[in-house]
C-alpha positions in Angstrom: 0.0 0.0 0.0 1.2 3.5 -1.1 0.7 6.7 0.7 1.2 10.3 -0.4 3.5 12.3 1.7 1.7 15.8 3.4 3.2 16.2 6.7 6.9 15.3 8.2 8.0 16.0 11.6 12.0 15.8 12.5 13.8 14.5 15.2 17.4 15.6 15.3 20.8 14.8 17.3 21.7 18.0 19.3 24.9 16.7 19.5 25.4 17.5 15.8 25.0 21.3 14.7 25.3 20.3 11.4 21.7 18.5 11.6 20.4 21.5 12.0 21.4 23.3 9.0 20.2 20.0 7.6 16.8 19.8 8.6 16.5 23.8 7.4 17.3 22.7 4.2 15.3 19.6 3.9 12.2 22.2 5.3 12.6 24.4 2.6 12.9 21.2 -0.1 9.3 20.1 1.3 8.0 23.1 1.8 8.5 23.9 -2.0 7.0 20.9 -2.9 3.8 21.5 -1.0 4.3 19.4 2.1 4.2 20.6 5.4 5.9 20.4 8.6 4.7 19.6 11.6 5.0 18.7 15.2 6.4 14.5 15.4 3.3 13.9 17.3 1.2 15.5 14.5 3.2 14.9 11.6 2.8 11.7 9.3 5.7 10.8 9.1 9.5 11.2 11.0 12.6 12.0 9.8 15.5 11.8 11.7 18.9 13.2 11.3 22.0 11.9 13.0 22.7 8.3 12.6 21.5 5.2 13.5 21.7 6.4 17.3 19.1 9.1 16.8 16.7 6.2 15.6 17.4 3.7 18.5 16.9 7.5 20.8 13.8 7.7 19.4 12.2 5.1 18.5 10.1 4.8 21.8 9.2 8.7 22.0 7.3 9.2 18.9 5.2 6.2 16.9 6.0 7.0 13.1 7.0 5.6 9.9 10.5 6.7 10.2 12.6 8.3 7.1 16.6 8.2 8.4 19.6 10.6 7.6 22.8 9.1 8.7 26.5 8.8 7.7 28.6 6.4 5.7 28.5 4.1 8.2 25.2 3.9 9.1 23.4 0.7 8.6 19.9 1.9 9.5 20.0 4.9 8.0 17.7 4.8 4.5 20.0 7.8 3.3 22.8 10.0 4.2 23.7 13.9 4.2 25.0 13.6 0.3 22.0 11.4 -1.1 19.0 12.8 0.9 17.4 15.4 -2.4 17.6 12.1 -4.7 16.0 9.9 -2.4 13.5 12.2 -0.8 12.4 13.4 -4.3 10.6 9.9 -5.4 9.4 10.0 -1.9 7.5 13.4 -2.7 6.6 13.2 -6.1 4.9 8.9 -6.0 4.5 8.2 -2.3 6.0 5.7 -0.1 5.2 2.1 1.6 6.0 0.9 4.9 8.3 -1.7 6.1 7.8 -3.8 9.2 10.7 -4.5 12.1 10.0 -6.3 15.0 11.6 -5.6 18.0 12.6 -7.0 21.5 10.8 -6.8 25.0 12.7 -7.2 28.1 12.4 -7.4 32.2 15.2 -7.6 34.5 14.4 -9.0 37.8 10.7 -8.3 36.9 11.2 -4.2 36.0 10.3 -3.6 32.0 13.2 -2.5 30.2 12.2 -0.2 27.1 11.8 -2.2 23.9 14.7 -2.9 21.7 15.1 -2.0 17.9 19.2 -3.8 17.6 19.3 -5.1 20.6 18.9 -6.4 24.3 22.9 -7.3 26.0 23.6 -8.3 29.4 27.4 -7.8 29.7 30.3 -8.0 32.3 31.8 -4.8 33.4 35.5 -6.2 34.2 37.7 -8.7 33.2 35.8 -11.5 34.6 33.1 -14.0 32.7 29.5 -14.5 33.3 28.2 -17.8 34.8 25.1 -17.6 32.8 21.8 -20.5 33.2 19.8 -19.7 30.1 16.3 -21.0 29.3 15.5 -20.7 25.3 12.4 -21.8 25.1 12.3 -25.8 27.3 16.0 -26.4 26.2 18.3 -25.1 29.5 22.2 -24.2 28.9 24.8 -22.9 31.5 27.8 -22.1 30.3 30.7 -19.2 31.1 30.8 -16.2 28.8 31.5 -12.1 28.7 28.2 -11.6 27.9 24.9 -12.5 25.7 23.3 -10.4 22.9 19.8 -11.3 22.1 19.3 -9.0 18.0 16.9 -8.4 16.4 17.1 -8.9 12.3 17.4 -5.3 12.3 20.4 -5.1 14.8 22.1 -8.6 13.5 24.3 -6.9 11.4 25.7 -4.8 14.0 27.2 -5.7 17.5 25.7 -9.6 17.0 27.3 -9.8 13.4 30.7 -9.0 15.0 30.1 -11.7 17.6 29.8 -14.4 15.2 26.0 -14.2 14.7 24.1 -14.4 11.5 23.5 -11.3 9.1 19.5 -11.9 8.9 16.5 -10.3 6.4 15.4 -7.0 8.2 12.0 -8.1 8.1 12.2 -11.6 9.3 10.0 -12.1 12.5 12.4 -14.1 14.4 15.3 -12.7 16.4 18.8 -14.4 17.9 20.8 -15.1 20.7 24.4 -14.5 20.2 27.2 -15.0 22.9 29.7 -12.8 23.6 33.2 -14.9 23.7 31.6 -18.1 25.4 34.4 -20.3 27.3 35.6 -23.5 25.0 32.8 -21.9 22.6 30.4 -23.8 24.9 27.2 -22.0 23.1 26.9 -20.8 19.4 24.8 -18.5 18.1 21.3 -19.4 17.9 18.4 -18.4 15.8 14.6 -19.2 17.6 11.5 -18.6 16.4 9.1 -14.9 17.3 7.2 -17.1 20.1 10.2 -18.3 21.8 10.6 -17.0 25.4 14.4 -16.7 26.7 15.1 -16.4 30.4 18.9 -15.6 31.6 20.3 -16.5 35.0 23.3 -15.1 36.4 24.9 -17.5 38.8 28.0 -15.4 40.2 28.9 -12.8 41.6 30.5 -10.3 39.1 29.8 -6.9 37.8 27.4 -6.8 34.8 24.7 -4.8 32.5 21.9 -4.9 30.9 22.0 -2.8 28.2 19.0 -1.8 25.4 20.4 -0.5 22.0 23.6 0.9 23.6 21.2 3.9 25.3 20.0 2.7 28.4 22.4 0.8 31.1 20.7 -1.2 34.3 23.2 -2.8 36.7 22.9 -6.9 37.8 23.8 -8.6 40.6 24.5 -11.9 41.5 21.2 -14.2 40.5 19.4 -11.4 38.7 17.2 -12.4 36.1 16.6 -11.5 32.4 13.6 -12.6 30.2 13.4 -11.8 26.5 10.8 -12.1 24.0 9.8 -10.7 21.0 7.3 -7.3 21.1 3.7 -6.9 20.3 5.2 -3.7 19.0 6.8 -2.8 15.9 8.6 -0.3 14.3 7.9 1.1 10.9 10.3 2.3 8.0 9.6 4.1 4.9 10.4 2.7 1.7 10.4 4.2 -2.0 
C-alpha cells in the first residue's frame, strides 16, 4: 500500500549542529514541494537526522514511519547527508510504503526495560566471565561467557554480526541469541522462532549490565534475572 506524503516531523541529534542546517534545508525542499511540517506527534511521518543512534533515541518517543539521515556508516539509515534530495524526491513526487521491524521486549528482575530496535545485552563490566543458566524456550544451557546479545534482524548486522552471529533479512520475524566470547565456545549463536521466550540467569557474583540499544544501562547482581521475548510492538520504516 502506497501513501502520499503531506506532513513530516524531524527528530534531530543536538549533539550534531550540522543537523540542524540539515533539517532547514530539507524544510525548505518540502516546503516547496507542497508538504508541510509539523509537530512529530502531528506529523505523518519522522525523519531523523543523526545516525542510526538518533533512531534507536527515538524510536520509543514518537510512533511514526521513520525516514533516516545518517553517515557512511550507518546501517539503519535509509539515506545519508550527500543522497537525501535524490531519495527524498521519489518520496514526494509517488509516495512511499511501509516496512515492518519487529523488536525486543525485556524485564530484568521483573522491571520492563524499554523495547529494543538492535538489541537487548547483558554484559560483564571487568575482566571477569558470566556464569550464565539460560532457558531458550524448554532447552536449559549454562555455560561461562563475557556476555549474551539477544538482535533483532534489524540489529544482526551490527554488535551480534561481529560476535559471530548471523546477518539476517530486516523483516524476518524471528530474532537471535548470540554469545559474547563463550568459554571452550560452549554455546553458538542461535536463531529461535518470534514465540520463543528466553530467560537468563546469572549464577556469580560479578559486575554486569543490561544494556538496550547501547542507550540505556541497568546494573545486575549476582542471580538477577533477564527474560526476552519478542514485542507486540513494531517499528515502521519508509520505503520508495
Amino acid at each position: 500500500m502506497r501513501h502520499k506524503l503531506t506532513s513530516v516531523g524531524f527528530a534531530t541529534n543536538p549533539k550534531k549542529p550540522k543537523a540542524k542546517v540539515l533539517k532547514r534545508k530539507i524544510s525548505e525542499f518540502l516546503h516547496e514541494a507542497g508538504v508541510r511540517t509539523r509537530s512529530p506527534n502531528a506529523a505523518q511521518m519522522l525523519i531523523t537526522i543523526g545516525g542510526d543512534g538518533t533512531i534507536l533515541y527515538n524510536k520509543n518517543r514518537y510512533k511514526k514511519p521513520i525516514w533516516a539521515i545518517g553517515s557512511d556508516t550507518s546501517f539503519i539509515c535509509q539515506s545519508n547527508k550527500k543522497r537525501w534530495k535524490k531519495e527524498l524526491g521519489p518520496l514526494v513526487r509517488h509516495g512511499f510504503s511501509i516496512e515492518q521491524h519487529v523488536m525486543l521486549t525485556a524485564k530484568l528482575d521483573g522491571k520492563h526495560l524499554p523495547d529494543a530496535l538492535n538489541e537487548v545485552v547483558v554484559r560483564s563490566q571487568h575482566h571477569r566471565v558470566l556464569r550464565i543458566k539460560l532457558n531458550v524456550g524448554r532447552r536449559t544451557y549454562r555455560f561461562s561467557a563475557d556476555g549474551l546479545i539477544f538482535t533483532t534482524p534489524t540489529g544482526s548486522t551490527g554488535y551480534g554480526y561481529s560476535a559471530g552471529g548471523k546477518e539476517m533479512r530486516a523483516t524476518e520475524r524471528r530474532y537471535q541469541v548470540v554469545p559474547i566470547a563463550p568459554y571452550r565456545r560452549a554455546f553458538k549463536p542461535m536463531i529461535v522462532p518470534d514465540t520463543t521466550i528466553c530467560r537468563v540467569e546469572l549464577l556469580n557474583r560479578c559486575r554486569a549490565d543490561a544494556v538496550v540499544d547501547g542507550q540505556m544501562h541497568r546494573p545486575t547482581r549476582k542471580g538477577s534475572k533477564l527474560e526476552v521475548r519478542m514485542s507486540a510492538r513494531t517499528i515502521e520504516f519508509v520505503k520508495k
